[in-house]
ZAMARGU-4260 file (C-alpha; in steps of 0.2 Angstrom, whole numbers, plus 5000, padded with zeros to 4 digits):
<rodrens>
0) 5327/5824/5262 | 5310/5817/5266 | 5310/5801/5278 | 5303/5792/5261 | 5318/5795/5252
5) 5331/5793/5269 | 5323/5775/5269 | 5326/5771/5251 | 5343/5779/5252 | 5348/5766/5267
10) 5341/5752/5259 | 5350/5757/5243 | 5367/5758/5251 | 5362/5741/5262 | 5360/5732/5246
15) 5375/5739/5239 | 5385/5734/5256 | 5375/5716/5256 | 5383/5714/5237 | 5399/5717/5243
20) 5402/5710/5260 | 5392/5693/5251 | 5407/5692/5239 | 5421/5693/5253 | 5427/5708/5249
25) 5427/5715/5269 | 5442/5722/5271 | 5448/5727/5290 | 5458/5742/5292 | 5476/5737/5301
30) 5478/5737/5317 | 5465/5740/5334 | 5448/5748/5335 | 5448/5766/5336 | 5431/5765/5345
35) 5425/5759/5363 | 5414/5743/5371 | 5415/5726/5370 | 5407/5715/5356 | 5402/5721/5342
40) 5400/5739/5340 | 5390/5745/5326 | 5398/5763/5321 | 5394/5777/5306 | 5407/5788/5300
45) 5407/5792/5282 | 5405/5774/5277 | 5396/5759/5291 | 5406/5749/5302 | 5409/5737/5315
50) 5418/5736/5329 | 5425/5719/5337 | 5433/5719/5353 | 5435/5704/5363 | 5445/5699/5379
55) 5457/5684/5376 | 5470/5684/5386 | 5480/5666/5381 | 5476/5666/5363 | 5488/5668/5351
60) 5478/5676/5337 | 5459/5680/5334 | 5447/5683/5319 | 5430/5687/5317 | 5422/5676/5303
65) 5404/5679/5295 | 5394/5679/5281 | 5403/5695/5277 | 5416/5686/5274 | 5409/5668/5269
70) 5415/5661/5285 | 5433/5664/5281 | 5444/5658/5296 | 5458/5670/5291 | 5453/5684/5282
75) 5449/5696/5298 | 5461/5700/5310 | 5459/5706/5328 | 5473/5716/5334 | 5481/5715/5351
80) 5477/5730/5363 | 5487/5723/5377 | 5481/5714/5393 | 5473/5700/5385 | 5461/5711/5374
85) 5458/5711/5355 | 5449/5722/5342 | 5448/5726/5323 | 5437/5740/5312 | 5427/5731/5299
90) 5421/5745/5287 | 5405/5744/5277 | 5398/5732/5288 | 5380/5734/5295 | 5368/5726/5308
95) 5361/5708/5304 | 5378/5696/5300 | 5379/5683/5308 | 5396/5683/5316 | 5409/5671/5325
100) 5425/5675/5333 | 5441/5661/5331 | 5454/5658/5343 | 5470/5651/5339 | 5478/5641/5356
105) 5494/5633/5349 | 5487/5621/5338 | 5468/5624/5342 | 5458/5635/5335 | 5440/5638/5344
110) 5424/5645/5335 | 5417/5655/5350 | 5402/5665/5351 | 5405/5683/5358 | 5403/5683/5376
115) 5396/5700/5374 | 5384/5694/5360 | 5366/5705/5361 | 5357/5693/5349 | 5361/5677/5343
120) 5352/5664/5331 | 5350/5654/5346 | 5359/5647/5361 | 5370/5634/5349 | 5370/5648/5330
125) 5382/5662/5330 | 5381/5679/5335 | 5368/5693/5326 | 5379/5710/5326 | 5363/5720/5333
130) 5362/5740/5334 | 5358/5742/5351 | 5353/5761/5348 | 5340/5757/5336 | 5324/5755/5345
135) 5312/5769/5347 | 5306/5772/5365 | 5287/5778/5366 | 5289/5775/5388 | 5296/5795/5389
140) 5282/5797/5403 | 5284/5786/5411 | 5289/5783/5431 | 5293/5769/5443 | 5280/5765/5454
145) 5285/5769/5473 | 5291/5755/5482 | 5278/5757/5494 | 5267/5757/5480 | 5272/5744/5471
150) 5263/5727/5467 | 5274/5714/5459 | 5267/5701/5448 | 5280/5688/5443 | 5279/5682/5426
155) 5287/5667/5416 | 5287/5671/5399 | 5286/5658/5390 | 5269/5650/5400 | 5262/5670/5403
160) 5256/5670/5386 | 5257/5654/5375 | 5238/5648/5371 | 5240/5630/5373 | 5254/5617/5374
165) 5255/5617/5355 | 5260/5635/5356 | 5275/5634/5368 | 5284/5646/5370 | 5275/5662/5373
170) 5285/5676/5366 | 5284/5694/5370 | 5270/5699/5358 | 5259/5686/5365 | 5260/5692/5384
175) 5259/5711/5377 | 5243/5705/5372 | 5238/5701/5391 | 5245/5719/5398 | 5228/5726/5398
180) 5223/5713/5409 | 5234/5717/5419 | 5232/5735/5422 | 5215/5731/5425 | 5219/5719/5437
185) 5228/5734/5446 | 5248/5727/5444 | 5260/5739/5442 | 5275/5730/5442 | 5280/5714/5433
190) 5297/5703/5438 | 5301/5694/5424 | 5309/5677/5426 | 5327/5677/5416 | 5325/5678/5396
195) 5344/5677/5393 | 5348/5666/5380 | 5347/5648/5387 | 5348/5629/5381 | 5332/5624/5370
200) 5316/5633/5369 | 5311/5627/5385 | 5317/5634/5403 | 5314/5644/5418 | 5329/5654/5413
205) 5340/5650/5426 | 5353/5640/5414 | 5361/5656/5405 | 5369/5650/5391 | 5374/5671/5384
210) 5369/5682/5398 | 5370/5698/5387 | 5357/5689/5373 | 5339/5692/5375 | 5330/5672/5372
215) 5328/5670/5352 | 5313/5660/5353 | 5304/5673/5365 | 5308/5686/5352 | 5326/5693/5354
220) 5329/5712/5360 | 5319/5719/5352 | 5305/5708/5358 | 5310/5711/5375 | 5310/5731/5373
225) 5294/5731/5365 | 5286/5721/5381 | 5297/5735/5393 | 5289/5749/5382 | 5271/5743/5379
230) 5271/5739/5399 | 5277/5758/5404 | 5264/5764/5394 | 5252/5755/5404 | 5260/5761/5421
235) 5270/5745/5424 | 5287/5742/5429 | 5297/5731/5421 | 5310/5721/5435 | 5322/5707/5428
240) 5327/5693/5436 | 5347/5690/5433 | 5356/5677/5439 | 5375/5680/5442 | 5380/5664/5453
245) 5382/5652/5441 | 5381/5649/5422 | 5376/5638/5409 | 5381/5624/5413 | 5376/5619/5394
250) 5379/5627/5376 | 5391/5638/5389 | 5403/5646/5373 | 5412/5654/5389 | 5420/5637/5395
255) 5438/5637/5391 | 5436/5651/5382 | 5450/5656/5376 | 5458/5637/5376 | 5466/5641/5396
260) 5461/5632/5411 | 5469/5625/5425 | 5466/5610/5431 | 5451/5608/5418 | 5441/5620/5428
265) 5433/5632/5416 | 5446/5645/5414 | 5446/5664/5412 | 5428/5666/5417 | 5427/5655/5430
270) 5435/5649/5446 | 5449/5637/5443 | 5448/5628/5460 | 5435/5621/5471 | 5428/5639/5472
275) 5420/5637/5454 | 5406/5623/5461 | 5387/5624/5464 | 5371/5613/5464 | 5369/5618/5445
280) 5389/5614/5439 | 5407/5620/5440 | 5402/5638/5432 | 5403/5650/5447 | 5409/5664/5438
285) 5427/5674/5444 | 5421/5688/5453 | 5440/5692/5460 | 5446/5693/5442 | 5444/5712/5436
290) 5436/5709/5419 | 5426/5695/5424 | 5421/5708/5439 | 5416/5721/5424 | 5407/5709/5414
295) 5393/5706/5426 | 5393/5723/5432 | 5391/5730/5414 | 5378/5716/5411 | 5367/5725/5428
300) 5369/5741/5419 | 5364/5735/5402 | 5346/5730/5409 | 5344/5745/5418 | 5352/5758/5406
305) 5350/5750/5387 | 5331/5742/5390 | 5323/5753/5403 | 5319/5740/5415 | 5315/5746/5433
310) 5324/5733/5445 | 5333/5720/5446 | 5332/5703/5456 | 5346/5696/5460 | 5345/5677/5459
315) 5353/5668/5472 | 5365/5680/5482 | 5370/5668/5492 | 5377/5660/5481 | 5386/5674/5476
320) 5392/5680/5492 | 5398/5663/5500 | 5407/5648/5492 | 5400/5629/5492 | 5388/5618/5487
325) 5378/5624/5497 | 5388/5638/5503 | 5376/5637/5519 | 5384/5619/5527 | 5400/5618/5521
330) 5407/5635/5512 | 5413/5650/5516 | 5415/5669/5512 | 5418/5674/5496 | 5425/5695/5500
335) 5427/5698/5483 | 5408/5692/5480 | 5402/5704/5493 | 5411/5718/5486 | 5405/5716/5467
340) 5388/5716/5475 | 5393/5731/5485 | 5398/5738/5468 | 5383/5735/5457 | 5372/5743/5469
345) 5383/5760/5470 | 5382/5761/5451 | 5365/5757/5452 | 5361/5771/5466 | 5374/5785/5457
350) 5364/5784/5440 | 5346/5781/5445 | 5341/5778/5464 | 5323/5776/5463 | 5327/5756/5453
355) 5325/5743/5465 | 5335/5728/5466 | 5329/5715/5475 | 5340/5703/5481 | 5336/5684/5485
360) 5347/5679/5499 | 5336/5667/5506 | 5348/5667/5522 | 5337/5684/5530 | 5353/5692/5531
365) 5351/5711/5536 | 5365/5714/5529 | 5362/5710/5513 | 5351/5725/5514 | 5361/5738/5523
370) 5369/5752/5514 | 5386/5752/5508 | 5391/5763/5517 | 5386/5753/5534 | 5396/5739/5526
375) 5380/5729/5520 | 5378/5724/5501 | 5368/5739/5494 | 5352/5729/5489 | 5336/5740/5492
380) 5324/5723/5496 | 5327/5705/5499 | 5314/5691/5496 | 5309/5687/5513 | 5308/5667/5519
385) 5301/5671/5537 | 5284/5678/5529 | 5282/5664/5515 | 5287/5646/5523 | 5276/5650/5541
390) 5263/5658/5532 | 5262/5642/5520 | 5261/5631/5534 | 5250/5638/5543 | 5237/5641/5529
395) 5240/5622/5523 | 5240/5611/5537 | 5223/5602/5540 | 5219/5605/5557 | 5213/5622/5565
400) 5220/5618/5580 | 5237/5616/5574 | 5239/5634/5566 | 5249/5644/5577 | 5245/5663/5578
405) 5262/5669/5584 | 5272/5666/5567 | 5258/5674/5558 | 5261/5688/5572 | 5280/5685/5568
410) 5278/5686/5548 | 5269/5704/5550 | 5280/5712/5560 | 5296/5706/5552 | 5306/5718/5545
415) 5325/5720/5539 | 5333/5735/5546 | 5317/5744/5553 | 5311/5743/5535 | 5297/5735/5529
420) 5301/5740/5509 | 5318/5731/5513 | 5306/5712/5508 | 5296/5705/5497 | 5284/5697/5505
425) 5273/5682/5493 | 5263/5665/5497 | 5267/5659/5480 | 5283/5662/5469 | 5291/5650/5454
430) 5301/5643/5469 | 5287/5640/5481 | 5274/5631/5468 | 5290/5618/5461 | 5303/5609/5468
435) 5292/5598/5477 | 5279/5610/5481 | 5262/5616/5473 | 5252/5630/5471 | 5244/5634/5487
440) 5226/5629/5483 | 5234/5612/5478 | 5243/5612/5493 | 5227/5615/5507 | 5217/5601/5497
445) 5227/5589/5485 | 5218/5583/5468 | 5203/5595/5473 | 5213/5615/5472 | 5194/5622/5468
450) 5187/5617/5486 | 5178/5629/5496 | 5195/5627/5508 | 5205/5632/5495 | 5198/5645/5490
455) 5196/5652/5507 | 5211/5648/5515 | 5224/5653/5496 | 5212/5668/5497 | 5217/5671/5515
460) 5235/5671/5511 | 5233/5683/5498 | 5225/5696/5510 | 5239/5693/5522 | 5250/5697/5508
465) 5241/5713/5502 | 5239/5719/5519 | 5254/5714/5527 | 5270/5729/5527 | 5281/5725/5514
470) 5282/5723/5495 | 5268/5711/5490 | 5270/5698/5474 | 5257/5686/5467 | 5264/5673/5454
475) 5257/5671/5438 | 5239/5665/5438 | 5235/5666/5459 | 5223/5678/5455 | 5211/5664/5446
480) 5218/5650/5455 | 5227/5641/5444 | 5232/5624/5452 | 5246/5611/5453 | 5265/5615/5451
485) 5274/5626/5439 | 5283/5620/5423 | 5289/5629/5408 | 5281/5615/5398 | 5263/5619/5407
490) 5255/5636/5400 | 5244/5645/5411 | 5226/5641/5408 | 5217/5656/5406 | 5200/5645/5406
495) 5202/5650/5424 | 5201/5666/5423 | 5183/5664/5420 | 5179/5649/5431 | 5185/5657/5445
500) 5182/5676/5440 | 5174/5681/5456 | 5193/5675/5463 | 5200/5690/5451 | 5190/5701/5460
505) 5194/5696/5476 | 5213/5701/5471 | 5209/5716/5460 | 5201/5721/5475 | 5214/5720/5487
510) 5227/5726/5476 | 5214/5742/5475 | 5217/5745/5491 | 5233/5741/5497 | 5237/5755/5483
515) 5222/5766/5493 | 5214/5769/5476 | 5198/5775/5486 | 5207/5785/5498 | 5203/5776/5513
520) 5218/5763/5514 | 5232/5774/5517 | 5240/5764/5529 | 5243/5749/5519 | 5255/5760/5510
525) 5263/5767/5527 | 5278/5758/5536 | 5268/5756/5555 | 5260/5741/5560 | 5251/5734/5577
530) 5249/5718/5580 | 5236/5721/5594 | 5228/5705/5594 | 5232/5685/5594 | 5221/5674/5599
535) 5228/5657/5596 | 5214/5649/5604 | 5201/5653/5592 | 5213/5658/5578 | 5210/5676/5575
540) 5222/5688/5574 | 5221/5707/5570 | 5234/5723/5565 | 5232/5740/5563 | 5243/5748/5548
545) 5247/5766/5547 | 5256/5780/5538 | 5250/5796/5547 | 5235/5790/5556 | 5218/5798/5557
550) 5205/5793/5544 | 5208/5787/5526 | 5224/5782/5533 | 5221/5769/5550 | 5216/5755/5542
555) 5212/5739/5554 | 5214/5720/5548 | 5206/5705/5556 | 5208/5688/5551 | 5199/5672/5556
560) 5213/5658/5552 | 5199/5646/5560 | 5183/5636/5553 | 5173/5645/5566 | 5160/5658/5562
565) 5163/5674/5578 | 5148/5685/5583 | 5149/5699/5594 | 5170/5697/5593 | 5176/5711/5602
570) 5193/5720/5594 | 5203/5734/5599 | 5201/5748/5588 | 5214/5764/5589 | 5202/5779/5584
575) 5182/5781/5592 | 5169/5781/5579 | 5161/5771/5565 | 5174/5760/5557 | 5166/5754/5538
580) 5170/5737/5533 | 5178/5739/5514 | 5183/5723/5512 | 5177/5704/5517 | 5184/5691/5508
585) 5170/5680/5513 | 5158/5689/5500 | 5147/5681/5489 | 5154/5690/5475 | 5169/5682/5475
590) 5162/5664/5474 | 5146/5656/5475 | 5151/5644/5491 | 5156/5655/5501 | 5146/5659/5517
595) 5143/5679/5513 | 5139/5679/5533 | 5139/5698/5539 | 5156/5706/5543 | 5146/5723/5546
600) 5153/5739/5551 | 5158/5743/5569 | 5159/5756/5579 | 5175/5761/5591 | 5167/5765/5608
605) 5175/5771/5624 | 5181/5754/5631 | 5199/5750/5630 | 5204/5733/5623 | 5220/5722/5614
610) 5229/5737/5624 | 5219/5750/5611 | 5210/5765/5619 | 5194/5762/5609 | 5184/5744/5605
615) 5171/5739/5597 | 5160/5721/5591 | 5161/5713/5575 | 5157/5696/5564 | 5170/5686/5558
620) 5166/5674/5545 | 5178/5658/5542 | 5194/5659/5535 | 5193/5675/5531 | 5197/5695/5533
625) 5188/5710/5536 | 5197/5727/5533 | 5190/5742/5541 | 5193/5763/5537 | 5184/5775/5545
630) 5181/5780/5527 | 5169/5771/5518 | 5171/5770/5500 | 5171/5790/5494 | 5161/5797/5481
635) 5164/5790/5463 | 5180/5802/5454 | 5175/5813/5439 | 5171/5800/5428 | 5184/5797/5413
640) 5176/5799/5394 | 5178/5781/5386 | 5180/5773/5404 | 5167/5760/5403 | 5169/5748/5417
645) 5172/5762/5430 | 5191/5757/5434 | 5198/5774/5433 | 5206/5770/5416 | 5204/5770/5399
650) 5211/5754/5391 | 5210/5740/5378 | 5193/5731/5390 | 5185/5748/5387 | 5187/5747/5370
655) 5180/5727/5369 | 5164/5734/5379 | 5162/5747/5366 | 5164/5736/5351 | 5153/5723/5359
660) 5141/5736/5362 | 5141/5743/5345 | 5136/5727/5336 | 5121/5726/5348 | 5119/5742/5350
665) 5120/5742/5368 | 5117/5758/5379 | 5133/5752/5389 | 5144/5760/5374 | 5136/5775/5373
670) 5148/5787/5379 | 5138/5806/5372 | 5124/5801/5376 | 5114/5802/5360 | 5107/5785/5363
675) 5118/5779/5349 | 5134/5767/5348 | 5144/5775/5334 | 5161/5781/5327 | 5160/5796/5337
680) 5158/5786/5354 | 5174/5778/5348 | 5184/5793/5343 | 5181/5799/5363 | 5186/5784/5369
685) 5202/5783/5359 | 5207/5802/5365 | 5205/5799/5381 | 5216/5782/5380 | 5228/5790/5369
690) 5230/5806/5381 | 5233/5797/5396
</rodrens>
């Protein structure tokens, strides 16, 4: 049978099912379901089918009610499997109902959504029965970045991509759109903030309301796996940010469940006692009780296994691992906490090793990142406060003489376990840029983010960040220096993107070379560093970063944290020779205030110096950094057909050069050279986007 006539078939036999099910006519077979997982299961055997399983231990009976059945309390059974779980086969019954389940309590009976619910009409409608098999991947050649060489972007969805405050919230089509910037700007990774299903339209995601549902008004599961795929085509990886120490506390359909609790705590999915409380309500879930244990571990797996994301960040561990409000004043251990986390992680490292989950602890707890078998929790990273809150002081407090070089010496060399890939390091996440705080170029000069001190000293901190060993991660929108604080009700203004474009580039650049793109940084993705020089006096402090050593791979970075401008500065330097200045922050191209004084090359003689065998003179301009390889920028790559702006791909702002060229005619578009922008230019620059 052709695909033409299988389609008409199915939707034949889905109109003939629709007739039926709309007159109530969906009869269950007696008895439990005969097939596996919790929710609801789509199944095809001879006929379609549903599966409904749901854990309920102090009910007395359950139903599942539905358009299927025109919302009949009664007309569909759940059977009990014993230890509190029930389930039912509902034949001829396909994808799309909507879907409740009804618990009888002694007298009360409960209209619950399904706590394992992948789509729902939104965080108060009922539950979507959804096929979670049904999406086509297109990512099969794809792979996760290195950790080493990874760049992390952290997104908010629903600010990423919305044009305008009328068009609140972004969904997953819109920030699609923005990928090809993305990739352009060299990010190949993205940790998205938490699109569960959550109160409103509205959120940072932090108050799941149905931790299995993807957020309707972002664009439901299949929204979400269209952003994961569209992204690994582009060569990014997708992280999702989770959060397991709390839930709801609103629209929470999990609350009392089942009709039990004790004390009125929240009953079967919660703690019942003072264990249950944290700064965003009683809903700390029960991580001693064995099916509550399972649901979040089966939720970890979901992410990782159903919709191909490559990580997980684990939002607020301790919170997870420790008791109390906050658990680090007055609480205490929470063993069974430790020990789910201890059991995600195995899972995670027994099916695919090479996904990172980051953990933010916030305590620096070493543990947190040693392996199970040591006793530590399993997480391969941790977010890292000892790089973010001194290198945010230091950058934003008004006085040079203030800054103190030995924390910036401390937040470079800072490691977990001997392993720099064990943080992430950042200036600027949704944390740092809200709750009281601002984006840093807000910070450094309030009411006036665009100064020349802003844009020096934010621009500083993101060179720290790019250079310095460990993960690095720019929030949504640092790259153009978007200002103020973050809100979900604020969209990112991508006006700056051209106001500030030389700011972009400043980042694009970096992130080329932490990634060593020209073959000359290979050290920013090693794990040595040096920290050779501090002068606290004059602010300037200098590291040497390695993987292997030797040239294309020693890399040397200085930064001036001062308002002074250095001549003849004399640095240690680790190999003799000519060491070629590929970066300095203080270029003209990056904006038209900035000094562009001279940080030229210098050469590594034979006078030891900062305790290095070799030494040589340089210029520091202010508040900035200088990077230096004894490899100057190599010879362009083979160039790529189609590739227009010389990046090394062939994307979508390839094709708007090309397009733009072919209305004018520009020579810029004119890819075979026969002095004419046509079809055939675009044919070349399709294949070789498509054969990437």
């Amino acid at each position: 049978m052709t695909p033409a006539r299988q389609r008409a078939s199915f939707v034949i036999v889905a109109a003939g099912l629709s007739l039926l099910l709309s007159s109530g006519h969906a009869r269950a077979q007696d008895g439990p379901s005969e097939y596996g997982g919790v929710g609801a299961i789509p199944w095809m055997e001879h006929v379609p089918g549903v599966a409904f399983r749901v854990w309920a231990p102090f009910a007395d009976a359950v139903h599942v009610s539905g358009g299927f059945n025109n919302w009949s309390a009664t007309a569909n059974p759940l059977y009990p499997e014993g230890d509190g779980w029930w389930s039912v086969d509902v034949p001829y019954l396909v994808p799309g109902y909507e879907y409740k389940f009804v618990i009888t309590n002694q007298s009360n009976q409960l209209w619950r959504n399904d706590p394992h619910a992948r789509q729902l009409v939104n965080s108060l409608g009922p539950a979507i029965i959804y096929d979670s098999e049904d999406y086509q991947w297109n990512d099969q050649g794809f792979s996760t970045p290195y950790w080493n060489q990874m760049v992390i972007y952290e997104m908010h969805l629903g600010t990423f991509g919305a044009e305008g405050f009328k068009f609140l919230p972004g969904q997953f089509s819109d920030a699609i759109q923005r990928l090809d910037y993305l990739e352009d700007l060299g990010i190949n990774a993205i940790e998205l903030m938490p699109v569960c299903e959550f109160p409103g339209e509205l959120s940072w995601g932090y108050n799941p309301a149905h931790p299995y549902s993807v957020e309707s008004s972002y664009g439901g599961p299949d929204g979400l796996k269209r952003f994961v795929d569209e992204a690994h085509q582009r060569g990014i990886a997708v992280i999702m940010d989770v959060v397991y120490n709390h839930l709801g506390p609103t629209d929470l359909d999990m609350w009392q469940f089942d009709g039990w609790s004790q004390d009125g705590w929240g009953g079967i999915y919660f703690y019942n006692d003072f264990r249950a409380v944290t700064a965003w309500g009683d809903t700390r879930p029960d991580y001693g009780r064995g099916e509550v244990r399972s649901y979040i571990r089966d939720n970890a797996i979901m992410w990782l296994e159903e919709f191909h994301m490559d990580g997980l960040r684990v939002d607020g561990v301790q919170w997870i691992r420790r008791y109390g409000n906050p658990p680090w004043e007055n609480g205490g251990d929470l063993p069974e906490g430790w020990s789910l986390l201890q059991w995600i992680n195995d899972e995670v490292n027994a099916l695919s090793s090479w996904k990172l989950i980051i953990a933010e602890d916030g305590a620096n707890n070493h543990w947190v990142t040693k392996t199970t078998g040591e006793g530590g929790a399993g997480f391969d990273a941790q977010t890292d406060s000892d790089f973010v809150h001194p290198v945010r002081w230091n950058l934003i407090t008004p006085s040079d003489s203030d800054r103190k070089m030995w924390e910036i010496h401390g937040a470079i060399t800072h490691s977990f376990n001997g392993w720099h890939t064990q943080r992430v390091i950042y200036t600027e996440n949704h944390d740092e840029v809200a709750n009281g705080h601002q984006r840093l170029p807000e910070e450094i000069w309030p009411g006036n983010a665009g100064s020349w001190y802003s844009k020096k000293r934010s621009t500083l901190g993101g060179a720290l960040v790019m250079t310095t060993p460990g993960i690095p991660m720019i929030f949504q929108g640092q790259e153009f220096l978007e200002d103020g604080w973050f809100t979900d009700e604020d969209p990112l203004d991508w006006n700056k993107l051209d106001l500030y474009s030389g700011i972009h580039h400043l980042y694009k650049d970096l992130i080329t070379l932490r990634l060593n793109r020209n073959g000359n940084t290979r050290g920013l993705t090693g794990n040595n560093v040096n920290v050779f020089h501090v002068n606290d006096n004059d602010k300037v402090i200098a590291f040497h970063r390695w993987m292997n050593g030797g040239e294309g791979d020693d890399v040397v970075v200085v930064m001036n944290f001062s308002g002074s401008y250095f001549q003849d500065y004399r640095i240690g330097m680790p190999q003799q020779g000519t060491w070629e200045i590929v970066f300095n922050s203080d270029a003209g191209i990056y904006s038209d205030d900035f000094s562009n004084l001279p940080g030229h090359d210098s050469f590594g003689e034979s006078q030891s110096w900062d305790g290095m065998p070799f030494s040589g003179l340089m210029s520091i301009p202010p508040y900035s950094c200088l990077i230096y390889s004894q490899v100057d920028n190599p010879p362009d790559p083979p160039s790529i057909p189609g590739d227009l702006d010389g990046d090394g791909l062939v994307n979508g702002v390839d094709l708007a050069i090309l397009l733009g060229a072919w209305i004018t005619n520009d020579p810029a578009g004119d890819i075979n050279g026969d002095l004419i922008v046509d079809g055939t230019d675009l044919g070349i620059l399709l294949g070789s986007w498509f054969s990437r």
